[in-house]
N, CA, C and O atoms as a Maestro MAE file, in Angstrom:
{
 s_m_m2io_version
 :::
 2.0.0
}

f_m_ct {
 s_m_title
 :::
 protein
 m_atom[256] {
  # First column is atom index #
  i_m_mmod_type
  r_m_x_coord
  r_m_y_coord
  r_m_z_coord
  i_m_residue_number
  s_m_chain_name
  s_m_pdb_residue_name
  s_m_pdb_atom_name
  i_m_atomic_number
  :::
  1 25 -14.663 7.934 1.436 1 A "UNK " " N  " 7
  2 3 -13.328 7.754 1.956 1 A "UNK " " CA " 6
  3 2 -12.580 9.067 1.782 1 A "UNK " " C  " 6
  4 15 -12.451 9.539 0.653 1 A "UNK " " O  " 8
  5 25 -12.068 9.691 2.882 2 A "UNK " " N  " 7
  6 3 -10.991 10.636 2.852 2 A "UNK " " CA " 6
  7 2 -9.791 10.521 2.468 2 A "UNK " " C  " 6
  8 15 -9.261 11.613 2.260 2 A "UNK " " O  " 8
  9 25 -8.905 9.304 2.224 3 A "UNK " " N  " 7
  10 3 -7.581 9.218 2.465 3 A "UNK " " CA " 6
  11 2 -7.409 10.420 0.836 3 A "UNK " " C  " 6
  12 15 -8.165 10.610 -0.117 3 A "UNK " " O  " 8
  13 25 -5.993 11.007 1.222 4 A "UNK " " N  " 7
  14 3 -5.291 11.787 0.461 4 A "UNK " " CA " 6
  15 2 -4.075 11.450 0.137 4 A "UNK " " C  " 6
  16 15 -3.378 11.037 1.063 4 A "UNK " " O  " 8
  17 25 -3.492 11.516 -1.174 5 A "UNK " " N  " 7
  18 3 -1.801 11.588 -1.218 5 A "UNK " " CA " 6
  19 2 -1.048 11.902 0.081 5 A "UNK " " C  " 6
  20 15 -0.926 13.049 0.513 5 A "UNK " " O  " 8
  21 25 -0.738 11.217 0.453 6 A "UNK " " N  " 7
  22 3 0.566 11.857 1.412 6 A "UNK " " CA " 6
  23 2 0.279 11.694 3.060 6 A "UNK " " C  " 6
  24 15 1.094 11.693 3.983 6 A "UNK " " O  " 8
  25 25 -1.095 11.566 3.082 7 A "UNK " " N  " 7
  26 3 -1.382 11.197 4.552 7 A "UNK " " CA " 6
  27 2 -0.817 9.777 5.237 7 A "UNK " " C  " 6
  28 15 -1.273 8.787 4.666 7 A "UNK " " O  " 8
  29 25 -0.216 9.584 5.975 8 A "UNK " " N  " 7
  30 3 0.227 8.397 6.862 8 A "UNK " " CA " 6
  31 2 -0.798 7.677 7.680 8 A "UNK " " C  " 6
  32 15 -1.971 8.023 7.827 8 A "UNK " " O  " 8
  33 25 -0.193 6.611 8.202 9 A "UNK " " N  " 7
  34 3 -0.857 5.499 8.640 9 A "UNK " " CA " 6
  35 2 -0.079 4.754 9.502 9 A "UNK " " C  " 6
  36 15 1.004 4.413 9.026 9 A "UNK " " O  " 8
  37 25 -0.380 4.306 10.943 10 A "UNK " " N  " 7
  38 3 0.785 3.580 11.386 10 A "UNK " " CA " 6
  39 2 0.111 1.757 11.971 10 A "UNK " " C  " 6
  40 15 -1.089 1.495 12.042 10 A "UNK " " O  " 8
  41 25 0.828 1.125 12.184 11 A "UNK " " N  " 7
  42 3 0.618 -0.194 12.231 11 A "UNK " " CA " 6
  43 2 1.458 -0.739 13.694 11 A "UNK " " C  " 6
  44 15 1.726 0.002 14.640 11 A "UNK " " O  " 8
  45 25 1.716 -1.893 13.626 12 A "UNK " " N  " 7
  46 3 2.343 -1.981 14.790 12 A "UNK " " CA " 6
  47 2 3.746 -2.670 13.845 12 A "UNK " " C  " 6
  48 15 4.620 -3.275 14.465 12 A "UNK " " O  " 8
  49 25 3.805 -2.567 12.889 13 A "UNK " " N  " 7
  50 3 5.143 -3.231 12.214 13 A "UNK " " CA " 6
  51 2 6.124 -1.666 11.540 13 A "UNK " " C  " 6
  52 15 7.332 -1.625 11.306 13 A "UNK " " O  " 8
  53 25 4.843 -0.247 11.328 14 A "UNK " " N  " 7
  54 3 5.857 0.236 10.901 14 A "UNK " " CA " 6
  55 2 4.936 1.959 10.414 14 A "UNK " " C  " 6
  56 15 3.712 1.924 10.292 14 A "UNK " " O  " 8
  57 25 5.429 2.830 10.271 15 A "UNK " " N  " 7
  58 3 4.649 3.682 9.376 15 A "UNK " " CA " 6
  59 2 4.348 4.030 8.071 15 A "UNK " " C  " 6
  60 15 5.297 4.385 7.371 15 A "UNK " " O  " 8
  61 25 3.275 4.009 7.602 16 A "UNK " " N  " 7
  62 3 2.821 4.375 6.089 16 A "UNK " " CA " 6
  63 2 2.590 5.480 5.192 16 A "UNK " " C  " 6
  64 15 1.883 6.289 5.795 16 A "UNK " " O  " 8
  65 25 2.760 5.738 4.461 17 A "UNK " " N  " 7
  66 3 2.546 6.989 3.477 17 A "UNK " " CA " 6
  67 2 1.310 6.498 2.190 17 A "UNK " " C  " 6
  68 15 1.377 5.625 1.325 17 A "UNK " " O  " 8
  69 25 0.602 7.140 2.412 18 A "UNK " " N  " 7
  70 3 -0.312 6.834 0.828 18 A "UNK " " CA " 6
  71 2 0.405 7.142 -0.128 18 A "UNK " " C  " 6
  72 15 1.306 7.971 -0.002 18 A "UNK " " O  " 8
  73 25 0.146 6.546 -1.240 19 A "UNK " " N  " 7
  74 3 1.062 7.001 -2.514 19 A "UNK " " CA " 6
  75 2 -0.072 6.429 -3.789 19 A "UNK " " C  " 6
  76 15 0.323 6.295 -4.947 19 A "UNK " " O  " 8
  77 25 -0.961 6.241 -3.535 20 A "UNK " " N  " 7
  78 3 -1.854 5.649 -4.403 20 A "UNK " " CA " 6
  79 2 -3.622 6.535 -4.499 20 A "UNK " " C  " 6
  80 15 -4.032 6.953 -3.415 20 A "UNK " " O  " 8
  81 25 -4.470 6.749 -5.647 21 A "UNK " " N  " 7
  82 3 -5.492 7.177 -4.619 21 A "UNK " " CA " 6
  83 2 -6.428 5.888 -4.023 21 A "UNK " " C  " 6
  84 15 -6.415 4.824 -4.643 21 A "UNK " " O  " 8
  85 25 -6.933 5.981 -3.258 22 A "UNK " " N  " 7
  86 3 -7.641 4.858 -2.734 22 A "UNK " " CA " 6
  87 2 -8.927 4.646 -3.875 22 A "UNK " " C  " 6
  88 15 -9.432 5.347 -4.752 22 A "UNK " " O  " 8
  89 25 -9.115 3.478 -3.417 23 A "UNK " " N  " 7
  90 3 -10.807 2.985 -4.622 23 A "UNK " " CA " 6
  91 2 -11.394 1.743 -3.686 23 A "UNK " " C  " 6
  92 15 -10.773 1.231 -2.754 23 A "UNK " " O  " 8
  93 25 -12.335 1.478 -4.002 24 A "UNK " " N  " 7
  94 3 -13.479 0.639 -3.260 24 A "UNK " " CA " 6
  95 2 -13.504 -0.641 -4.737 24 A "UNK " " C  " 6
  96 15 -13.264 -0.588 -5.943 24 A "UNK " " O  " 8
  97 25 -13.981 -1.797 -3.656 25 A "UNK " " N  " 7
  98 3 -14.740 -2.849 -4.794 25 A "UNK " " CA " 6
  99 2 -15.950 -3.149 -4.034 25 A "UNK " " C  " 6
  100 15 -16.581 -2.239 -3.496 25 A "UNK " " O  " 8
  101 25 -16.245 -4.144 -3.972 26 A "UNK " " N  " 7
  102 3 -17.676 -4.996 -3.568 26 A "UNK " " CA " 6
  103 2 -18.756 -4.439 -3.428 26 A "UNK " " C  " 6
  104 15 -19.495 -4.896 -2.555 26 A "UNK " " O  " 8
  105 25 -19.314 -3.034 -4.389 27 A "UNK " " N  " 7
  106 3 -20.022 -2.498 -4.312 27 A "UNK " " CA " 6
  107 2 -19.580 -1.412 -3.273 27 A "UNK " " C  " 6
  108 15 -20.379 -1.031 -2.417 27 A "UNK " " O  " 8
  109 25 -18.533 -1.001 -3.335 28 A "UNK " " N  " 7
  110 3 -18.107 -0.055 -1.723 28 A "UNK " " CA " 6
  111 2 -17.858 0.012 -0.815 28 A "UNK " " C  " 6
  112 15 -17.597 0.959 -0.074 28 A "UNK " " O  " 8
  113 25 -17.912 -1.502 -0.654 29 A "UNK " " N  " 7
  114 3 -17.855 -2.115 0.726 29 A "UNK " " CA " 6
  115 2 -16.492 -2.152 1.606 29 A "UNK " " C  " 6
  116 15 -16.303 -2.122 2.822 29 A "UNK " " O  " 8
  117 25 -15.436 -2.244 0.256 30 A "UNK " " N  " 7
  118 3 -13.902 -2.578 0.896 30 A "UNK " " CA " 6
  119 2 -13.144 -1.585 0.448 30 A "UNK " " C  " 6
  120 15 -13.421 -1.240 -0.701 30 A "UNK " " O  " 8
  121 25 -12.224 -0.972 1.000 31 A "UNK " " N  " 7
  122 3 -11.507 0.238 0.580 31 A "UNK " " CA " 6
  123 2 -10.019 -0.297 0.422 31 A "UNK " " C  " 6
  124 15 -9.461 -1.016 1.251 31 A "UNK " " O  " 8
  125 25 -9.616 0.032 -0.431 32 A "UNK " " N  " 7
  126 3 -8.279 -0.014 -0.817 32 A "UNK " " CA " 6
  127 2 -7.246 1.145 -1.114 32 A "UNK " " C  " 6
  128 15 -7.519 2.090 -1.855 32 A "UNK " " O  " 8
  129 25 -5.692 0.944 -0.288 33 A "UNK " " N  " 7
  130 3 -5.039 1.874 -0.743 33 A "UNK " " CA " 6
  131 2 -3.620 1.812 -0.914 33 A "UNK " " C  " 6
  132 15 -3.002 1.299 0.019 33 A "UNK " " O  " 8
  133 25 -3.064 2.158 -1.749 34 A "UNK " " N  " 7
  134 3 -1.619 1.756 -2.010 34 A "UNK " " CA " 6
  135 2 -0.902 2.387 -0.849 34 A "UNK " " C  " 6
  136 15 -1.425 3.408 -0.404 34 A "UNK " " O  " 8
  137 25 0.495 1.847 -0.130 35 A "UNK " " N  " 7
  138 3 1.140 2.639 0.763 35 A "UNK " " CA " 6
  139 2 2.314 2.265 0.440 35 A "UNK " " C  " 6
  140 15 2.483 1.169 -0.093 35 A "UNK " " O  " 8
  141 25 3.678 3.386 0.789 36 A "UNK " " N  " 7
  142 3 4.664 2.902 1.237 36 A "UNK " " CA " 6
  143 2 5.239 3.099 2.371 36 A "UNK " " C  " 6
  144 15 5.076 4.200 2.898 36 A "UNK " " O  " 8
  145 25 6.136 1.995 3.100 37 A "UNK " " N  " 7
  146 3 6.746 2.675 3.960 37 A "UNK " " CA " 6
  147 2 7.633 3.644 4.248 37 A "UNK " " C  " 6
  148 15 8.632 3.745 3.537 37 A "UNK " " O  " 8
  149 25 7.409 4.617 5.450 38 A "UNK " " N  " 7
  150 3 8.199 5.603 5.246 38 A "UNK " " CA " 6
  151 2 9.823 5.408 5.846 38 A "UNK " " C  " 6
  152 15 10.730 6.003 5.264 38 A "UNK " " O  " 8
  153 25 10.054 4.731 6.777 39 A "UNK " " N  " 7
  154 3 11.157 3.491 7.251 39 A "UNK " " CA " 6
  155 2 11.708 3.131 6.149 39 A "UNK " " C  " 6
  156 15 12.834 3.625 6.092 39 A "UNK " " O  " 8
  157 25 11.449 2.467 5.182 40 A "UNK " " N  " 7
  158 3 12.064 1.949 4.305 40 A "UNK " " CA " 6
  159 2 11.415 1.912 2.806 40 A "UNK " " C  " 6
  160 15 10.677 1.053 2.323 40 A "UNK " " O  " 8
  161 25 11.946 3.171 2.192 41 A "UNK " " N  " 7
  162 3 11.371 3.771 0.818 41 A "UNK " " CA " 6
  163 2 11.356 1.927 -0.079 41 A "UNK " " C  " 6
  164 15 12.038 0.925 0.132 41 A "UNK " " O  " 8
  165 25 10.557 2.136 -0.789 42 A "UNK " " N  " 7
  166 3 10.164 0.916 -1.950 42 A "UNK " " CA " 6
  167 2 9.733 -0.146 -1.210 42 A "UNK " " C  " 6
  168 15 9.835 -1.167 -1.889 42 A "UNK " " O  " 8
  169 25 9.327 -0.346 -0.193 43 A "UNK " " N  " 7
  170 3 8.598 -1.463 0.238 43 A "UNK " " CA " 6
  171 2 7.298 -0.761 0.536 43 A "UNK " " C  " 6
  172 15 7.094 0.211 1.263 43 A "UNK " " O  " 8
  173 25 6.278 -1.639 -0.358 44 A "UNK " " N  " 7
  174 3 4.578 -0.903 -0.555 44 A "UNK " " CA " 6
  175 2 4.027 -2.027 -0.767 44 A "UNK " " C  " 6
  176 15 4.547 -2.858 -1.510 44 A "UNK " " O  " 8
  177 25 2.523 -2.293 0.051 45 A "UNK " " N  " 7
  178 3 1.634 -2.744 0.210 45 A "UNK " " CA " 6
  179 2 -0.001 -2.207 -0.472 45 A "UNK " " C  " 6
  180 15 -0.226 -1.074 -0.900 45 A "UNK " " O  " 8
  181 25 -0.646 -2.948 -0.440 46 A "UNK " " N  " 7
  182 3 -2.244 -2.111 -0.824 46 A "UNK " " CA " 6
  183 2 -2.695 -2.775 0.712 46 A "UNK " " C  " 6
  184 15 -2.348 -3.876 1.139 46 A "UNK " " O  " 8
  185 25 -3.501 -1.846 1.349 47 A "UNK " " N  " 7
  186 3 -4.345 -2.020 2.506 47 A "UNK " " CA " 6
  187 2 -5.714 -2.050 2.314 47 A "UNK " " C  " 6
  188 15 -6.345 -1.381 1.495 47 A "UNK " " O  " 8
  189 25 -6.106 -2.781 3.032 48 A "UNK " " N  " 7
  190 3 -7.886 -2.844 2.686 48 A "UNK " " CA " 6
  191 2 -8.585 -2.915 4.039 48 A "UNK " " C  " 6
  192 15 -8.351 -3.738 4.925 48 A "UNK " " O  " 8
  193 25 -9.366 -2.052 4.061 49 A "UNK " " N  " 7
  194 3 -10.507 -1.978 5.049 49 A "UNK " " CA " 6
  195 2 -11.898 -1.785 4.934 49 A "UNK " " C  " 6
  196 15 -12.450 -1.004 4.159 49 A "UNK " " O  " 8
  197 25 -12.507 -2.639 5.856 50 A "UNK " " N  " 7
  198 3 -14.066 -2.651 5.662 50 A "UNK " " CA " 6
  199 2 -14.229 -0.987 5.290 50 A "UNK " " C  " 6
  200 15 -13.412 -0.182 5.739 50 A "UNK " " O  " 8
  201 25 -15.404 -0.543 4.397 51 A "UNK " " N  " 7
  202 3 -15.747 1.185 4.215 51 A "UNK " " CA " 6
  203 2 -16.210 1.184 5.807 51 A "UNK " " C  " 6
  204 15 -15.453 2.059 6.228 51 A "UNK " " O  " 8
  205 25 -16.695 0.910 6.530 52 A "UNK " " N  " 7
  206 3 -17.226 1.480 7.850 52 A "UNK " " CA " 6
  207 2 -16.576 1.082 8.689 52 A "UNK " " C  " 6
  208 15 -17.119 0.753 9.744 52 A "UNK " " O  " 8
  209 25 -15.142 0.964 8.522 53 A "UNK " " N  " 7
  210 3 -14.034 1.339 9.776 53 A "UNK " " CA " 6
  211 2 -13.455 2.510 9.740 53 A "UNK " " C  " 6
  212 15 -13.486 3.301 8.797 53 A "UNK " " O  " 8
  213 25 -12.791 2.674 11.004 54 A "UNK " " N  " 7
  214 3 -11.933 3.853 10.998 54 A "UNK " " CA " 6
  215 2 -11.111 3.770 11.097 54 A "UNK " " C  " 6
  216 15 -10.729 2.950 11.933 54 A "UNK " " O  " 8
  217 25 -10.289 4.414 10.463 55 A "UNK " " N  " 7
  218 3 -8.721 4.766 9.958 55 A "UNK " " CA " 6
  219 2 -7.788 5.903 11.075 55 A "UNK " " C  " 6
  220 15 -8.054 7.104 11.017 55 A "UNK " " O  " 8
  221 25 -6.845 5.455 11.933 56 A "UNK " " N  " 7
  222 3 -6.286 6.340 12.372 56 A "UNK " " CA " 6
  223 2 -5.348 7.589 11.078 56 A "UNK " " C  " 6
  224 15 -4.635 6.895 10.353 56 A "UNK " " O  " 8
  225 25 -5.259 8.788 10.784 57 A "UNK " " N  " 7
  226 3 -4.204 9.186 9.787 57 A "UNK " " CA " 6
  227 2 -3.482 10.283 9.859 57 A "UNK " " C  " 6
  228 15 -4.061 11.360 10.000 57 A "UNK " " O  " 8
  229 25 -2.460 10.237 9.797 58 A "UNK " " N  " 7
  230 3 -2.076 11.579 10.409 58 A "UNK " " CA " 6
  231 2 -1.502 12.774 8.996 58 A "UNK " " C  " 6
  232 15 -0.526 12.503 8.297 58 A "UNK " " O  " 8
  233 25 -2.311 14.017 8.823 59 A "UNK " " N  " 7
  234 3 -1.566 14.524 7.895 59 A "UNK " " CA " 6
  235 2 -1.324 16.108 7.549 59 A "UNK " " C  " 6
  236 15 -2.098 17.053 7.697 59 A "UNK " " O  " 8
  237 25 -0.465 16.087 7.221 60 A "UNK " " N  " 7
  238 3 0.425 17.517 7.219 60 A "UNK " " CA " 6
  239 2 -0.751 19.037 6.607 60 A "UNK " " C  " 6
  240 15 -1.506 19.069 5.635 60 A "UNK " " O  " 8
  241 25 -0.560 19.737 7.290 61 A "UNK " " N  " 7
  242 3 -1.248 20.599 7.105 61 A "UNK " " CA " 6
  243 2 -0.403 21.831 5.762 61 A "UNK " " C  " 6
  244 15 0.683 22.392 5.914 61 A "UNK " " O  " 8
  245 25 -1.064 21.913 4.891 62 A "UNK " " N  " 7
  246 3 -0.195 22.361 3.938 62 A "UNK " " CA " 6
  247 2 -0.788 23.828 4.143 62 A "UNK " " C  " 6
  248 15 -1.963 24.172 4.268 62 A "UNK " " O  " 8
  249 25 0.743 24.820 4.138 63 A "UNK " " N  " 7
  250 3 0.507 26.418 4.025 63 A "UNK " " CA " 6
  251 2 0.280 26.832 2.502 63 A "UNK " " C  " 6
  252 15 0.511 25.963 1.661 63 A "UNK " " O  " 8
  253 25 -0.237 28.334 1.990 64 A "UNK " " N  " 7
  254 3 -0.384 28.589 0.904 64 A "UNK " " CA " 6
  255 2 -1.658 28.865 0.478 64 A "UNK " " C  " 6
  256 15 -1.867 29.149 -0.701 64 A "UNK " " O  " 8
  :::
 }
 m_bond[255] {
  # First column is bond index #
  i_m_from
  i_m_to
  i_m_order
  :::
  1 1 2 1
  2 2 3 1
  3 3 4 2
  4 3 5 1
  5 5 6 1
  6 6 7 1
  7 7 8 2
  8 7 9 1
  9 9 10 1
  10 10 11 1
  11 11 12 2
  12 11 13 1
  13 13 14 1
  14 14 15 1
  15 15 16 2
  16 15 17 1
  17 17 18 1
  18 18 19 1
  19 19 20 2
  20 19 21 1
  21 21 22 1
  22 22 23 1
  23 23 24 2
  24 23 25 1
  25 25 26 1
  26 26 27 1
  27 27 28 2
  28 27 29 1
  29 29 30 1
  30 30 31 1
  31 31 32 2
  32 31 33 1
  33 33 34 1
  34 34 35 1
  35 35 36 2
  36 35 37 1
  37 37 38 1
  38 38 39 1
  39 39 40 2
  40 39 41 1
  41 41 42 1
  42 42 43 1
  43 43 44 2
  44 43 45 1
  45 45 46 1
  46 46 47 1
  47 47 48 2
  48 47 49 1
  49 49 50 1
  50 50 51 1
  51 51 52 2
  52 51 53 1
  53 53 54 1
  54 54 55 1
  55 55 56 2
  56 55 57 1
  57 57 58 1
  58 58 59 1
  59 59 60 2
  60 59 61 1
  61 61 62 1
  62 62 63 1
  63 63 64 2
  64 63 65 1
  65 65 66 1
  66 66 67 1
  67 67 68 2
  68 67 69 1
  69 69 70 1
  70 70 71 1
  71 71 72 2
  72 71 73 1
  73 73 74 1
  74 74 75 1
  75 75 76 2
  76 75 77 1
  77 77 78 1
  78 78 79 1
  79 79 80 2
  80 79 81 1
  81 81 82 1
  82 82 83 1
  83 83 84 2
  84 83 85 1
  85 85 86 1
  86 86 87 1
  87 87 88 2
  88 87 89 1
  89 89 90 1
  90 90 91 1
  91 91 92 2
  92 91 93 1
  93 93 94 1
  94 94 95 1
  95 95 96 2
  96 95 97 1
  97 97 98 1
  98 98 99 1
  99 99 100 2
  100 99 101 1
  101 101 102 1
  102 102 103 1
  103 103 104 2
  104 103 105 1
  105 105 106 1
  106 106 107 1
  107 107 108 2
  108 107 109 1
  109 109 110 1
  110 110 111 1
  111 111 112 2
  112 111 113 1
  113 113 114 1
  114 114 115 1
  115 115 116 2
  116 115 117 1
  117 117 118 1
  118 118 119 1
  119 119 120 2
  120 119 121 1
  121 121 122 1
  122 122 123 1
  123 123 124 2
  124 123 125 1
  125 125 126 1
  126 126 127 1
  127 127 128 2
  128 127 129 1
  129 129 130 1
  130 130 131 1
  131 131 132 2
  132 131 133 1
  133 133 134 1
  134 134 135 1
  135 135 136 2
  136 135 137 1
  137 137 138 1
  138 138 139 1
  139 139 140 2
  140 139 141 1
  141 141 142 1
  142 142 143 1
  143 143 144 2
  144 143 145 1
  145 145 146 1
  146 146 147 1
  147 147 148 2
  148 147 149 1
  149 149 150 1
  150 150 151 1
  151 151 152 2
  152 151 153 1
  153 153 154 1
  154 154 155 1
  155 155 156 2
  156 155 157 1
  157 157 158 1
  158 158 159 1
  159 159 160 2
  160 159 161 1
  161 161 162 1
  162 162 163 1
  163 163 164 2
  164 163 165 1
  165 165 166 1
  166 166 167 1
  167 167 168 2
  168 167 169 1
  169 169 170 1
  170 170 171 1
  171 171 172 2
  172 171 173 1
  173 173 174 1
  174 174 175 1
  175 175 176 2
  176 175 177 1
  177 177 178 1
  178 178 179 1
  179 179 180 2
  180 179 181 1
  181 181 182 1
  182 182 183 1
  183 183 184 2
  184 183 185 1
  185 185 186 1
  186 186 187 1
  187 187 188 2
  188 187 189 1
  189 189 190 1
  190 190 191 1
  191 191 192 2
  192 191 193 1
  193 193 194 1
  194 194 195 1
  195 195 196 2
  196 195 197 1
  197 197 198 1
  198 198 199 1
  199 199 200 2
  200 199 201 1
  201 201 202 1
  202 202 203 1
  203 203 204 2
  204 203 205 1
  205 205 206 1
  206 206 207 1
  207 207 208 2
  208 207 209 1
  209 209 210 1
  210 210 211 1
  211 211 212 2
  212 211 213 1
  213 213 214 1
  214 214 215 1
  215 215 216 2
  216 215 217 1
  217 217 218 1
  218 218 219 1
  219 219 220 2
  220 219 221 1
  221 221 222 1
  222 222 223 1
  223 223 224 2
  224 223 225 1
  225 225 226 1
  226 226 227 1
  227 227 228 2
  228 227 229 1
  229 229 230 1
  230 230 231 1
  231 231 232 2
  232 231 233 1
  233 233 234 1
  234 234 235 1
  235 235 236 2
  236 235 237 1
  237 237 238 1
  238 238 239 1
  239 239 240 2
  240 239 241 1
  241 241 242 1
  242 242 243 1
  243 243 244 2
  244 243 245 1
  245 245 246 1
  246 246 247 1
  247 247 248 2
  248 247 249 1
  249 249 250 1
  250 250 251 1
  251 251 252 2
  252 251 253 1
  253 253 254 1
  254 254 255 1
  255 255 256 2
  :::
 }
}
């Protein structure tokens, strides 16, 4: 799993920010990751997806 601090995620209810690092259970199978919304700071979810889906994510290219 790639996801990183800070990379987004969008849904059809709203856009997401990771804020968690992601981790797997069922042997790896399911991916989990804390988010919040960026719409409305303190409302956060954990998301879970099969490991062999794909994740749209959009994220900032850091200078330096």
């Amino acid at each position: 799993m790639e996801l990183k601090l800070g990379d987004r995620l969008a849904d059809e209810r709203t856009e997401w920010q990771v804020i968690g690092r992601p981790y797997t259970t069922a042997g790896g199978k399911t991916a989990h990751v804390r988010v919040e919304s960026v719409n409305n700071p303190g409302v956060t979810e954990i998301r879970s997806w099969g490991s062999h889906e794909r994740v749209g994510v959009k994220r900032e290219e850091r200078k330096g």
